[in-house]
PDB file of N, CA, C and O in Angstrom, chain B, residues numbered from 101:
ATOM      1  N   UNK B 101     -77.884  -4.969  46.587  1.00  0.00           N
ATOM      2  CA  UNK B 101     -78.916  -5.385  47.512  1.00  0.00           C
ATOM      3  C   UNK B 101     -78.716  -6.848  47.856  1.00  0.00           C
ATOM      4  O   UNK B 101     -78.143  -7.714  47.195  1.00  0.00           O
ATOM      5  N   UNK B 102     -79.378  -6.944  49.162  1.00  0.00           N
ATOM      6  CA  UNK B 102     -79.237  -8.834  49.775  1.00  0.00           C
ATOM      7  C   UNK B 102     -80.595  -8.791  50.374  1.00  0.00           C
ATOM      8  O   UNK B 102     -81.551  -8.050  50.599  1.00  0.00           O
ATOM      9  N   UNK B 103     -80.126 -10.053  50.514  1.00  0.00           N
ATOM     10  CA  UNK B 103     -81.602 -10.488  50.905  1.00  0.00           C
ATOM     11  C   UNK B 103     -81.000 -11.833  51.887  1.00  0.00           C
ATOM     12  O   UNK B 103     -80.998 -12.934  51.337  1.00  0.00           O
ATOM     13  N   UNK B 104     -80.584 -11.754  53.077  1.00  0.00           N
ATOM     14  CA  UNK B 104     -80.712 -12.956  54.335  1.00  0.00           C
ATOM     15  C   UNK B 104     -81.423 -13.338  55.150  1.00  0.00           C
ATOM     16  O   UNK B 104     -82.065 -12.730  56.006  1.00  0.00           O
ATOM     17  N   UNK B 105     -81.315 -14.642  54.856  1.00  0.00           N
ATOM     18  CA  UNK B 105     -82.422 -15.365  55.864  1.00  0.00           C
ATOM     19  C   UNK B 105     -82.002 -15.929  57.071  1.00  0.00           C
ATOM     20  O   UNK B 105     -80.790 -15.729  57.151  1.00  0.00           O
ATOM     21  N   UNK B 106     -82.439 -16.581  58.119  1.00  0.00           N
ATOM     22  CA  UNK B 106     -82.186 -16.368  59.719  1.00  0.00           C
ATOM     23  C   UNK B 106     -83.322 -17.893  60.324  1.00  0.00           C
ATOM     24  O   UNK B 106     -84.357 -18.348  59.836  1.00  0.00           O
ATOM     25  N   UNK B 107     -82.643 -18.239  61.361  1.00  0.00           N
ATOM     26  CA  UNK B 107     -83.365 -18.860  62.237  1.00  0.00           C
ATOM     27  C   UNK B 107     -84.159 -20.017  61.371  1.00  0.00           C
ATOM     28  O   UNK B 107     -85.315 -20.353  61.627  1.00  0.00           O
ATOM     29  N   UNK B 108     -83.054 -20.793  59.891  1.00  0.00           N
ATOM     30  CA  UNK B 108     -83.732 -21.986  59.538  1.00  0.00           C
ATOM     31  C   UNK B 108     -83.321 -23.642  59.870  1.00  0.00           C
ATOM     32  O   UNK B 108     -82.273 -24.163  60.251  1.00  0.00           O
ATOM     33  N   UNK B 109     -84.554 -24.141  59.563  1.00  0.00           N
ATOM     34  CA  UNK B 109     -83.931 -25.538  59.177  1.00  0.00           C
ATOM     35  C   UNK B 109     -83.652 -26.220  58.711  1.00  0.00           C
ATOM     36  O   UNK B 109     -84.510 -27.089  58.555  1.00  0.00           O
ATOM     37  N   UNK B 110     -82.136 -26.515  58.006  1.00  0.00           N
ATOM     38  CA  UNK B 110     -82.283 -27.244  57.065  1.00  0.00           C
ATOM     39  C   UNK B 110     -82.273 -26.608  55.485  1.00  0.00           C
ATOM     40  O   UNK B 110     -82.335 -27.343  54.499  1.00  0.00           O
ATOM     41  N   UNK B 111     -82.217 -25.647  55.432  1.00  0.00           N
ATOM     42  CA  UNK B 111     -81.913 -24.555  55.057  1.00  0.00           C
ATOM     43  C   UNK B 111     -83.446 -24.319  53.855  1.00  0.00           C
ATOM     44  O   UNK B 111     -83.624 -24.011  52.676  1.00  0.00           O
ATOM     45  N   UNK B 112     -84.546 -24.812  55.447  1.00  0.00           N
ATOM     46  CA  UNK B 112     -85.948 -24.722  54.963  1.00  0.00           C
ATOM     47  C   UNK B 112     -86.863 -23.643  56.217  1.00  0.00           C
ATOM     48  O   UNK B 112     -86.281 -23.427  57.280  1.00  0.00           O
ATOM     49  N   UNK B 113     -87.391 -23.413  56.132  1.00  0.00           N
ATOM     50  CA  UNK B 113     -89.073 -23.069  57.174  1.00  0.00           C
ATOM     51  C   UNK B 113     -88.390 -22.070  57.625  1.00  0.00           C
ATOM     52  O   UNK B 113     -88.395 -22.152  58.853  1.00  0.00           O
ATOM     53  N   UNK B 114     -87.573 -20.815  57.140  1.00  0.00           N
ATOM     54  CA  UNK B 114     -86.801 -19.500  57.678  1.00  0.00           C
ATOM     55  C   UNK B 114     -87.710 -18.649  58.354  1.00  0.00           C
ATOM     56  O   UNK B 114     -88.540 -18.041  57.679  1.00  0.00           O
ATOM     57  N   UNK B 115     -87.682 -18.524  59.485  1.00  0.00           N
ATOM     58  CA  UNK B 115     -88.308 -17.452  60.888  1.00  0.00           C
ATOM     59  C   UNK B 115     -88.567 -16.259  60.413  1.00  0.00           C
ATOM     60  O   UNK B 115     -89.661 -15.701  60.340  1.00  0.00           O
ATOM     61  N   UNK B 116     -86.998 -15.683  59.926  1.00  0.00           N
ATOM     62  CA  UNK B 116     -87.106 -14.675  59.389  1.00  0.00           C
ATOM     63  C   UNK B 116     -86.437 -13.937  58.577  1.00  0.00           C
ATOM     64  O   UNK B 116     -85.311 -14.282  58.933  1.00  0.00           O
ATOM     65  N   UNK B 117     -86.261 -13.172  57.745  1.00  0.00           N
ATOM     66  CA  UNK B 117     -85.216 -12.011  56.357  1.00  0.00           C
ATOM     67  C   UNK B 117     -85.004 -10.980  56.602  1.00  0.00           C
ATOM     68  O   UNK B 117     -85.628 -10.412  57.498  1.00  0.00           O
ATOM     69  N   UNK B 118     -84.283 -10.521  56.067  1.00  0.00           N
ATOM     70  CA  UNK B 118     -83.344  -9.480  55.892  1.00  0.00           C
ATOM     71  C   UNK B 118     -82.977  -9.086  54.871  1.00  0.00           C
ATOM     72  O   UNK B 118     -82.203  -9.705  54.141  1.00  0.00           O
ATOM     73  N   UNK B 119     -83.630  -7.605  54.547  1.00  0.00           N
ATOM     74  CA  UNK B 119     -83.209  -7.184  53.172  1.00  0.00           C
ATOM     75  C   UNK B 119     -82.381  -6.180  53.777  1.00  0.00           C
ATOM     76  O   UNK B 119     -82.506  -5.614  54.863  1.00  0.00           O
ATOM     77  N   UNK B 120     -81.187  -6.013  52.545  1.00  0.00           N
ATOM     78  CA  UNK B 120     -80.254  -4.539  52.944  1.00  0.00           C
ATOM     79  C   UNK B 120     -80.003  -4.228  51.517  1.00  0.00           C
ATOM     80  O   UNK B 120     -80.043  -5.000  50.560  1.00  0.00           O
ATOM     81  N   UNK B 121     -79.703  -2.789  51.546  1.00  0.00           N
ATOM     82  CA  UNK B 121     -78.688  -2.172  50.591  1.00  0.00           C
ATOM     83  C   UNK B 121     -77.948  -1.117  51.007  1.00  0.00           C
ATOM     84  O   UNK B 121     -78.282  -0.219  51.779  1.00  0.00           O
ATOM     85  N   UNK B 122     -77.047  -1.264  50.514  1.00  0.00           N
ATOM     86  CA  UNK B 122     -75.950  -0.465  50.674  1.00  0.00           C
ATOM     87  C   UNK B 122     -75.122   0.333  49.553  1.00  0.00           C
ATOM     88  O   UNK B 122     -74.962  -0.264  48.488  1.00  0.00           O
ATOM     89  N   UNK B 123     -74.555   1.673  49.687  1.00  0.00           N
ATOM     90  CA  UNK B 123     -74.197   2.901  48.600  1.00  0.00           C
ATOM     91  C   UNK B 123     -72.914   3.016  48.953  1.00  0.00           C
ATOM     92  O   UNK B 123     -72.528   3.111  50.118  1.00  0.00           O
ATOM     93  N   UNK B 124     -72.109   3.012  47.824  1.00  0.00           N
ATOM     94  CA  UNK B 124     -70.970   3.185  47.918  1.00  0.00           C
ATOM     95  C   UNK B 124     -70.759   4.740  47.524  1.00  0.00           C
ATOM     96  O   UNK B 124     -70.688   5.247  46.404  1.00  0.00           O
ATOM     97  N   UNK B 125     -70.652   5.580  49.338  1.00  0.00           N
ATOM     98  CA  UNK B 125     -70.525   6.762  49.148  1.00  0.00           C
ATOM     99  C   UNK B 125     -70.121   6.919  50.688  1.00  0.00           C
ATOM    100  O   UNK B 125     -70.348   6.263  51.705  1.00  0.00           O
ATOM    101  N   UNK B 126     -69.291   8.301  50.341  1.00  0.00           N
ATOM    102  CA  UNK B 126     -68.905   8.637  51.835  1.00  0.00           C
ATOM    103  C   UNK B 126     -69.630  10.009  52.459  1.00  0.00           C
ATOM    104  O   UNK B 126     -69.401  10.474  53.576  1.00  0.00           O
ATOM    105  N   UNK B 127     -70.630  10.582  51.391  1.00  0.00           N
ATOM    106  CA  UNK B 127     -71.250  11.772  51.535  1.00  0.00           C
ATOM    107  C   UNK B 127     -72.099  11.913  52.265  1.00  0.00           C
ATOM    108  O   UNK B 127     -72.293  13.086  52.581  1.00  0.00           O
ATOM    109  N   UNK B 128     -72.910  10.985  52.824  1.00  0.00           N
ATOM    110  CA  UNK B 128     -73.820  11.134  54.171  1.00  0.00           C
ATOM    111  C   UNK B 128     -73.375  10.905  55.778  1.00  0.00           C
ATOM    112  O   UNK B 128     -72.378  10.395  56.289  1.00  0.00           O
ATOM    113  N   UNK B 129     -74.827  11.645  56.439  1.00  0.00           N
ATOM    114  CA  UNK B 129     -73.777  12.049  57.112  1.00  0.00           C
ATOM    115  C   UNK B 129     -74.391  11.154  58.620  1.00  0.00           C
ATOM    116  O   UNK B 129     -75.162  10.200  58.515  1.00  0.00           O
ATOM    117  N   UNK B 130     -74.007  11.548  59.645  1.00  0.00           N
ATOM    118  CA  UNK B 130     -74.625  10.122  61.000  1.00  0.00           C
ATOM    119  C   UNK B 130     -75.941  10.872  61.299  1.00  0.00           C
ATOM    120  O   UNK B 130     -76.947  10.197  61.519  1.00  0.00           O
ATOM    121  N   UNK B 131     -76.019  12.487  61.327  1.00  0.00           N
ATOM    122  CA  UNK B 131     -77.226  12.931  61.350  1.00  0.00           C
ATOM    123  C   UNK B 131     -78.403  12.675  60.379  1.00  0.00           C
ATOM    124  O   UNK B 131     -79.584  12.514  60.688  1.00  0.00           O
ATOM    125  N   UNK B 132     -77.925  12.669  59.312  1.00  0.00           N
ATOM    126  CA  UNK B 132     -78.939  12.054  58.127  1.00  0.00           C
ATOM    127  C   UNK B 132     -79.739  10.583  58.454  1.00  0.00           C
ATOM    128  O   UNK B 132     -80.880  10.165  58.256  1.00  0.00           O
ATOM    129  N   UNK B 133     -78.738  10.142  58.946  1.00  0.00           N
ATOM    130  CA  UNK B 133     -79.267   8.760  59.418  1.00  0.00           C
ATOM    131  C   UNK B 133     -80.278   8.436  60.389  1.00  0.00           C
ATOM    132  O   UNK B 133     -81.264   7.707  60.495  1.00  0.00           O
ATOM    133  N   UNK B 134     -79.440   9.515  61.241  1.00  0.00           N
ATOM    134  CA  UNK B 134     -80.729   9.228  62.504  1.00  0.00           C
ATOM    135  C   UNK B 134     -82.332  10.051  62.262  1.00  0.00           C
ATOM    136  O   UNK B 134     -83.374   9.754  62.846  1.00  0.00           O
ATOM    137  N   UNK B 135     -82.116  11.321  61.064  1.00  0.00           N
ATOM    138  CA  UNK B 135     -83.357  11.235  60.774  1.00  0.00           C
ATOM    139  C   UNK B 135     -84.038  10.858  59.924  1.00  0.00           C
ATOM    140  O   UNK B 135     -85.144  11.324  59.647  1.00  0.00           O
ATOM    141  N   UNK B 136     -83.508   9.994  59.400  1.00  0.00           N
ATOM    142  CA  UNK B 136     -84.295   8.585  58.533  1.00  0.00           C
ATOM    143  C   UNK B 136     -85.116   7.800  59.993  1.00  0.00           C
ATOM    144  O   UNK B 136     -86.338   7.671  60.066  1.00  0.00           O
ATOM    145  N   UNK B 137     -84.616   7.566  60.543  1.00  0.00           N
ATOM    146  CA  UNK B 137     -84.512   6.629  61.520  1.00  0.00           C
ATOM    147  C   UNK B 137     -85.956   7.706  62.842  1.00  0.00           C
ATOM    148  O   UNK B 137     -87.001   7.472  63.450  1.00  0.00           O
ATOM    149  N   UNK B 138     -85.168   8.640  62.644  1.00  0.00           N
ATOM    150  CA  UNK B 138     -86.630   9.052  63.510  1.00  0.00           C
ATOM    151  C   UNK B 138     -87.951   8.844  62.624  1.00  0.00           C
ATOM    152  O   UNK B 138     -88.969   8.305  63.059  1.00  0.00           O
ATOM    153  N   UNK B 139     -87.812   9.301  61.436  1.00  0.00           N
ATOM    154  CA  UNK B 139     -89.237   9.452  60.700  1.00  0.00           C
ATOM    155  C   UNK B 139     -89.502   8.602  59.823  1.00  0.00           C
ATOM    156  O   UNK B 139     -90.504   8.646  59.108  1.00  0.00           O
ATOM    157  N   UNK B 140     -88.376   7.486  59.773  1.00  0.00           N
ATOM    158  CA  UNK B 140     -89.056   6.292  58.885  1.00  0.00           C
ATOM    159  C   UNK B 140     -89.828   5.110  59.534  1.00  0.00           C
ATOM    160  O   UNK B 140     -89.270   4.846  60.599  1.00  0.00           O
ATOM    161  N   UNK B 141     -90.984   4.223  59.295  1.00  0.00           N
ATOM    162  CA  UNK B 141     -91.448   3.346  60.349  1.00  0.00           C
ATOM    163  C   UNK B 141     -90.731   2.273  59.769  1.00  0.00           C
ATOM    164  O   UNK B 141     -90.056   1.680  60.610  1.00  0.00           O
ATOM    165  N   UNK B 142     -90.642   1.801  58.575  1.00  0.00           N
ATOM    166  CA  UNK B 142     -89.778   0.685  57.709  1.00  0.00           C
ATOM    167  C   UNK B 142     -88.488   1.377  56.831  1.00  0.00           C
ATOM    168  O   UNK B 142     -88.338   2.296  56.026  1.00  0.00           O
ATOM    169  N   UNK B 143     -87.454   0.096  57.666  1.00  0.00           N
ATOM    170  CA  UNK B 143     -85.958   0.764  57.112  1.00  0.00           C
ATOM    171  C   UNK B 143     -85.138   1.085  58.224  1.00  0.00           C
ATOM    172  O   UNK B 143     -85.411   2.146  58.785  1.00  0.00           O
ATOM    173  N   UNK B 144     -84.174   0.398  58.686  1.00  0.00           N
ATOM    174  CA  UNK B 144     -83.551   1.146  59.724  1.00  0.00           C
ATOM    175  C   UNK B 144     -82.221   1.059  58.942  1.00  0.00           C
ATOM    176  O   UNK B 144     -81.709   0.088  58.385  1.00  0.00           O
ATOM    177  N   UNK B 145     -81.598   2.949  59.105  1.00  0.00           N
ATOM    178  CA  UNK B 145     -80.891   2.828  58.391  1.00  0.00           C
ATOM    179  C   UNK B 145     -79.206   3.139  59.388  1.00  0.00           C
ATOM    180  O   UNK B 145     -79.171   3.230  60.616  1.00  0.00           O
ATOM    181  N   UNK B 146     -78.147   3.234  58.593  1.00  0.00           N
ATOM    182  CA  UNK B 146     -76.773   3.108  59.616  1.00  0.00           C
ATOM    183  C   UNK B 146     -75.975   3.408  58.591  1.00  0.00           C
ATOM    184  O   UNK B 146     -76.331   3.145  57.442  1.00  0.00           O
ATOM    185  N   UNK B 147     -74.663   4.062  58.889  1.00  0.00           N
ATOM    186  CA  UNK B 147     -73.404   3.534  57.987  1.00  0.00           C
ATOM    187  C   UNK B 147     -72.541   3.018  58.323  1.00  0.00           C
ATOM    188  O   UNK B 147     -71.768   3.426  59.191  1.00  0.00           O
ATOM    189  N   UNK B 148     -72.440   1.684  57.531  1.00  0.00           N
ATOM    190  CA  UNK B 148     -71.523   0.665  57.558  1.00  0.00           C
ATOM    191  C   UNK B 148     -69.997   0.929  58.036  1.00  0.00           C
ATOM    192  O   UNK B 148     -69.688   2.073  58.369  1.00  0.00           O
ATOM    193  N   UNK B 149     -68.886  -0.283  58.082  1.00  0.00           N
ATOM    194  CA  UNK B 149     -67.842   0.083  58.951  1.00  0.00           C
ATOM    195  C   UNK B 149     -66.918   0.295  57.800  1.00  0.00           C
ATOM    196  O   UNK B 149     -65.789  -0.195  57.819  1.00  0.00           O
ATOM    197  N   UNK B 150     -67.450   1.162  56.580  1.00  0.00           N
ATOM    198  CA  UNK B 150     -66.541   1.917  55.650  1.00  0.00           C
ATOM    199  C   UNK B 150     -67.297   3.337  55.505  1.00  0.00           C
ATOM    200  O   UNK B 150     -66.982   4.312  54.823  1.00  0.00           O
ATOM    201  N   UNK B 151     -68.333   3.150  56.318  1.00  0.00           N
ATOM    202  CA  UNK B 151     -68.821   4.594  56.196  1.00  0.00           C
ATOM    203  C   UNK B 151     -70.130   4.970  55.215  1.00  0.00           C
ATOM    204  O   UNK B 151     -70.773   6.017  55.130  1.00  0.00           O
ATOM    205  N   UNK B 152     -70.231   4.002  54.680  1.00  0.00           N
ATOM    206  CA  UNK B 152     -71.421   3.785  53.634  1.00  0.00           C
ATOM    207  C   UNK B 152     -72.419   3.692  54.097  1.00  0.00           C
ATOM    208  O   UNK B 152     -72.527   2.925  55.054  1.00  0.00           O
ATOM    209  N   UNK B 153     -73.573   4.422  53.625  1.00  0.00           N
ATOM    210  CA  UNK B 153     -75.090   4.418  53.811  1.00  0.00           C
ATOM    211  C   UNK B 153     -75.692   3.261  53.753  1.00  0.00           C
ATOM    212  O   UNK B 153     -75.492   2.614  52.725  1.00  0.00           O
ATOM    213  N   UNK B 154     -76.377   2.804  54.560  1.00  0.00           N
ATOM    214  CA  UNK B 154     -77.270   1.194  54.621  1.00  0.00           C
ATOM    215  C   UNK B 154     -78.624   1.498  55.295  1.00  0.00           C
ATOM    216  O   UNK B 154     -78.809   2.313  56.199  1.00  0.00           O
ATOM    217  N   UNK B 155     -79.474   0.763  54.746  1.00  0.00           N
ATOM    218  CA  UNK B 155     -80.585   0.873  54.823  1.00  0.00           C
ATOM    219  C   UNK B 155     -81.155  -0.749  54.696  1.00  0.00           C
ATOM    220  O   UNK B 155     -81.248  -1.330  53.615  1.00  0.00           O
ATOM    221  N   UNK B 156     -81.644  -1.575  56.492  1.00  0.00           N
ATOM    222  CA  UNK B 156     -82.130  -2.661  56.581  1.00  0.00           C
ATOM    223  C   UNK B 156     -83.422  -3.089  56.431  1.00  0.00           C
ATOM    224  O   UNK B 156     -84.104  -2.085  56.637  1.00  0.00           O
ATOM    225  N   UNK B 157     -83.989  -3.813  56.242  1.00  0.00           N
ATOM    226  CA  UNK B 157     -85.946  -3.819  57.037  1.00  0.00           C
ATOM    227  C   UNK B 157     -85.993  -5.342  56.920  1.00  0.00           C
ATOM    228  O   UNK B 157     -85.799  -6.005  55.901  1.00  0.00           O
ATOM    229  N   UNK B 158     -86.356  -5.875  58.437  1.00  0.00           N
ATOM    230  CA  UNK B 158     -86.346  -7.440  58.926  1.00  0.00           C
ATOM    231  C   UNK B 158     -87.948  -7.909  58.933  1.00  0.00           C
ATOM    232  O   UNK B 158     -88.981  -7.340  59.286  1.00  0.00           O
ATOM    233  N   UNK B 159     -87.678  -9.107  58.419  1.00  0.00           N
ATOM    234  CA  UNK B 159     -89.495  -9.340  57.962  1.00  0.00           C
ATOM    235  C   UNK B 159     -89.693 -11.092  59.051  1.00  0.00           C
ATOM    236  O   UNK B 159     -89.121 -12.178  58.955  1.00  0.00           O
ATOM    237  N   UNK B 160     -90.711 -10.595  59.936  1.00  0.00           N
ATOM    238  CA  UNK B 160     -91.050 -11.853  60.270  1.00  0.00           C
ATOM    239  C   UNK B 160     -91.631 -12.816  59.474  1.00  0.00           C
ATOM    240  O   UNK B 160     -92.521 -12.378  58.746  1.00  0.00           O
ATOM    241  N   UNK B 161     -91.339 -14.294  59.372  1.00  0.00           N
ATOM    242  CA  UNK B 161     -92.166 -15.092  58.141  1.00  0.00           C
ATOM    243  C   UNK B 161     -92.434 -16.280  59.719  1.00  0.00           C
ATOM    244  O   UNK B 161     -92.843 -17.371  59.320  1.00  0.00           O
ATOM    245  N   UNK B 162     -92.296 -16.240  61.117  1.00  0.00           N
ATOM    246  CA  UNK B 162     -92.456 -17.383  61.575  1.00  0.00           C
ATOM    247  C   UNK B 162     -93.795 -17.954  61.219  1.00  0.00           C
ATOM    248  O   UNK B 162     -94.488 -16.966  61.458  1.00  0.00           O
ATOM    249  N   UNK B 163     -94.533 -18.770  60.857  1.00  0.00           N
ATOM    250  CA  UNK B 163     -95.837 -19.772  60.794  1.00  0.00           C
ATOM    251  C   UNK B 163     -96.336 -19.243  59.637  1.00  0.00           C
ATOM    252  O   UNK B 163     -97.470 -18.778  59.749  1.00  0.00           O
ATOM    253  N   UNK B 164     -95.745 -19.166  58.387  1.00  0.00           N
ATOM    254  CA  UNK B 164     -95.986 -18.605  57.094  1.00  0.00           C
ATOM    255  C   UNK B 164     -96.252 -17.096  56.877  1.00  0.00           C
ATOM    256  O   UNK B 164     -96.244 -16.172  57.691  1.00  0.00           O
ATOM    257  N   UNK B 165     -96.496 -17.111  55.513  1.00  0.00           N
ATOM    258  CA  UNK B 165     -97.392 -15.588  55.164  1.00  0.00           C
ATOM    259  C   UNK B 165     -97.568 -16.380  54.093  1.00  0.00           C
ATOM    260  O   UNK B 165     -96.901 -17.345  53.721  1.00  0.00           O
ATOM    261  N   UNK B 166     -98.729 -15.780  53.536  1.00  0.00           N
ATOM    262  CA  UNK B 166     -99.574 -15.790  52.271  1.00  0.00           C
ATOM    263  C   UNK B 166     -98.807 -15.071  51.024  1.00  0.00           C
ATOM    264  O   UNK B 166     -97.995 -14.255  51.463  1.00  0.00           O
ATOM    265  N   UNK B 167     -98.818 -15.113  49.988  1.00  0.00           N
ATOM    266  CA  UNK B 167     -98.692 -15.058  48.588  1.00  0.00           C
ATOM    267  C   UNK B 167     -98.598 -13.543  48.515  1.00  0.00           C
ATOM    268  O   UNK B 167     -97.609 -12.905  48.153  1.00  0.00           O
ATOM    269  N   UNK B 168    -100.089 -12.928  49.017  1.00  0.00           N
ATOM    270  CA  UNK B 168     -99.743 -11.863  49.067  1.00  0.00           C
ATOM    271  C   UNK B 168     -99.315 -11.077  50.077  1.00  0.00           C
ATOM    272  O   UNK B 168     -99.325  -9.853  49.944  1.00  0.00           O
ATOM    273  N   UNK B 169     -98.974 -11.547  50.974  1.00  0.00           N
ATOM    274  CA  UNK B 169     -98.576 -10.859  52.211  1.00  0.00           C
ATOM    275  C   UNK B 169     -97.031 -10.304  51.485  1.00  0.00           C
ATOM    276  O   UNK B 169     -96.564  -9.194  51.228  1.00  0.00           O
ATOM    277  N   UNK B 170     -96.529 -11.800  51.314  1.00  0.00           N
ATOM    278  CA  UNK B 170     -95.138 -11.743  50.309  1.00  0.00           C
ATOM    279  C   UNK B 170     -95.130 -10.562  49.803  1.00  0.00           C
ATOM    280  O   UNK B 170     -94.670  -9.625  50.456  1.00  0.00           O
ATOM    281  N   UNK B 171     -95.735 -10.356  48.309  1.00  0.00           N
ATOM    282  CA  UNK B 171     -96.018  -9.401  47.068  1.00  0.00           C
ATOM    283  C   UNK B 171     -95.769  -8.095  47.962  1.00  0.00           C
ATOM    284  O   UNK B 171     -94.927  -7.240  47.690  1.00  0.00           O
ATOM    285  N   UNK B 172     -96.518  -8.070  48.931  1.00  0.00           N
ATOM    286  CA  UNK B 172     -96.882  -6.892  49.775  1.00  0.00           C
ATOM    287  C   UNK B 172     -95.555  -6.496  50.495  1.00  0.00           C
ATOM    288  O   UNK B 172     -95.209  -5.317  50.418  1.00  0.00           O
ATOM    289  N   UNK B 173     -94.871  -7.282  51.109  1.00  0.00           N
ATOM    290  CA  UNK B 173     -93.678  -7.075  51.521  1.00  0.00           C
ATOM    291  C   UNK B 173     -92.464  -6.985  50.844  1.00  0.00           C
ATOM    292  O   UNK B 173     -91.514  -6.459  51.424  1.00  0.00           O
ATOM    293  N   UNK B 174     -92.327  -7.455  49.595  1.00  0.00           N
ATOM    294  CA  UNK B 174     -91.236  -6.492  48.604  1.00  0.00           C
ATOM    295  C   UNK B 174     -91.518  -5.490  48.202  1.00  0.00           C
ATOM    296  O   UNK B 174     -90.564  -4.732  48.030  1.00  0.00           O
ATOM    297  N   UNK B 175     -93.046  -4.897  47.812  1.00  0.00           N
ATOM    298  CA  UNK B 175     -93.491  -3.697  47.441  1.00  0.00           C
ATOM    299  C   UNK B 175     -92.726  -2.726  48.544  1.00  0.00           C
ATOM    300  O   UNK B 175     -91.932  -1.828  48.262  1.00  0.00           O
ATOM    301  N   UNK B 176     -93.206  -3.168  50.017  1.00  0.00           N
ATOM    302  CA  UNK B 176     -92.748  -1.904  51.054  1.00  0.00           C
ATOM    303  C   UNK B 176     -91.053  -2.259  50.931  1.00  0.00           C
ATOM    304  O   UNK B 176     -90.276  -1.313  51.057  1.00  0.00           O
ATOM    305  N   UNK B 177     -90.579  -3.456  50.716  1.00  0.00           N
ATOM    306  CA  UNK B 177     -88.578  -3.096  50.684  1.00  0.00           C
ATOM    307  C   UNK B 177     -88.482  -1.961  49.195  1.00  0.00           C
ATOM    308  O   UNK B 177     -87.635  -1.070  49.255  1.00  0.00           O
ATOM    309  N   UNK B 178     -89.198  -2.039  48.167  1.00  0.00           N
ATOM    310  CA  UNK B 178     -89.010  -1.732  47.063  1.00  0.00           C
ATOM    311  C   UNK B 178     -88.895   0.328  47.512  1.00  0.00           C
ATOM    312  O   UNK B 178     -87.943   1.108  47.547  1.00  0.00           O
ATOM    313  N   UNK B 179     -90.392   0.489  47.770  1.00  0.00           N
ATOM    314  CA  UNK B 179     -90.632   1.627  48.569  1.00  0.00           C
ATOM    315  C   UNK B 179     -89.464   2.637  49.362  1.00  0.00           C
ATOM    316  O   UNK B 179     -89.084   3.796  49.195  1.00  0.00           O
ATOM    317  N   UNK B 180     -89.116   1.507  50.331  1.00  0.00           N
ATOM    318  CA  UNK B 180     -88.039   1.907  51.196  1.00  0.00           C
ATOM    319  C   UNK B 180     -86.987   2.319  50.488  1.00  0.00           C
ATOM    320  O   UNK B 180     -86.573   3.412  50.874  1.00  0.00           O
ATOM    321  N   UNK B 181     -86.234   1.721  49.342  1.00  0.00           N
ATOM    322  CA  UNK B 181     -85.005   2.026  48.902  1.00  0.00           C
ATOM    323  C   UNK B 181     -85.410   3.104  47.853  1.00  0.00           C
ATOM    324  O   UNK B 181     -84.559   3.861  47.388  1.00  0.00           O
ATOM    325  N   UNK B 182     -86.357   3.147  47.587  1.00  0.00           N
ATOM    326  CA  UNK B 182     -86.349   4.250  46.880  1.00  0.00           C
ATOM    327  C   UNK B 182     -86.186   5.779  47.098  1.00  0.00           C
ATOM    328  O   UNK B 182     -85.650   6.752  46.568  1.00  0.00           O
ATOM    329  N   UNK B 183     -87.032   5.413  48.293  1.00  0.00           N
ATOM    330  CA  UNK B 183     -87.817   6.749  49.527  1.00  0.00           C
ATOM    331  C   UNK B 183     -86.090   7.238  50.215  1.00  0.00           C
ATOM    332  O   UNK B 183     -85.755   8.398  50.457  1.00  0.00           O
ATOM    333  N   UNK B 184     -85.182   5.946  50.419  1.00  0.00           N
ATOM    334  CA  UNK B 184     -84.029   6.069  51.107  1.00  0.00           C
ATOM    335  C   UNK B 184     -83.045   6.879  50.061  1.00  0.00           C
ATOM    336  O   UNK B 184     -82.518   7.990  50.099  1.00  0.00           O
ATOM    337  N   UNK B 185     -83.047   5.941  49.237  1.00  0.00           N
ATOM    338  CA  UNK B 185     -82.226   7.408  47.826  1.00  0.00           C
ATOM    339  C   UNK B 185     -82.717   8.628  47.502  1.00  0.00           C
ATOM    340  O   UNK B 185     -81.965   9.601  47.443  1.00  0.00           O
ATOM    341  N   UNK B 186     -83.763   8.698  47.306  1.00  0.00           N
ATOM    342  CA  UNK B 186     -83.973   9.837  46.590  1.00  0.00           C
ATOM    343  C   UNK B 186     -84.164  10.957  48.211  1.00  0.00           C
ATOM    344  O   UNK B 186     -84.084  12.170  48.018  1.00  0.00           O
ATOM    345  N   UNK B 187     -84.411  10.444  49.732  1.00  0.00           N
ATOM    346  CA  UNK B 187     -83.830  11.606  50.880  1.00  0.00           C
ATOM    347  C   UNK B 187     -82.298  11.582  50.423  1.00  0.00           C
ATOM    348  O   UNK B 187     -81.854  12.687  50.112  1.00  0.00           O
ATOM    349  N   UNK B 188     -81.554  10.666  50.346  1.00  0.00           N
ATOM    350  CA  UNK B 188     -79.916  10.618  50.532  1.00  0.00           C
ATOM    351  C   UNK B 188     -79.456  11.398  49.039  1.00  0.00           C
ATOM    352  O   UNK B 188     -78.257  11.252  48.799  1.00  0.00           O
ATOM    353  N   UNK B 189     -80.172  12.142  48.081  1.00  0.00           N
ATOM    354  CA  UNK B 189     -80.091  12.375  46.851  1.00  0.00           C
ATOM    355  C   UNK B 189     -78.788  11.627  45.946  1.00  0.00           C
ATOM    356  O   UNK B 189     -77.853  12.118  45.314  1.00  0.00           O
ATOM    357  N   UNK B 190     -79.266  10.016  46.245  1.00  0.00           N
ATOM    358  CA  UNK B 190     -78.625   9.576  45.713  1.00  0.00           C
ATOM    359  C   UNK B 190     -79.051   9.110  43.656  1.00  0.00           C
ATOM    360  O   UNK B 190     -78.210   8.535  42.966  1.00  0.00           O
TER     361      UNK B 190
END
């Protein structure tokens, strides 16, 4: 898993993140993907340019978030990768 940040200054006050993970597997398939992608609202998922399953979700932070907004927003990345393996029966 990563976690990138975007649009800072200074390598302070970041706009916005990027969480990903990625499975080292060649067993899914482009249809699987796209119905993640139809029926997931958080998570957009793809396979990478080895063919590997990835699963993104981009978080606006422009003009802060709160403490718990935070808390709240790793809970739903946490969610996502889980929800994303266990469709991909990984």
């Amino acid at each position: 898993m990563s976690l990138y940040f975007y649009d800072c200054t200074e390598n302070r006050d970041c706009s916005t993140v990027m969480f990903q993970a990625a499975w080292e597997t060649d067993e899914v398939t482009v249809a699987k993907m796209a119905e993640w992608n139809r029926k997931e609202r958080f998570g957009k998922a793809f396979l990478d340019e080895d063919g590997h399953p990835t699963v993104e979700m981009n978080v606006n932070l422009h003009g802060g978030v709160s403490l718990t907004n935070l808390d709240d927003t790793f809970d739903w990345w946490r969610v996502v990768v889980e929800t994303f393996a266990e469709r991909q029966d990984f």
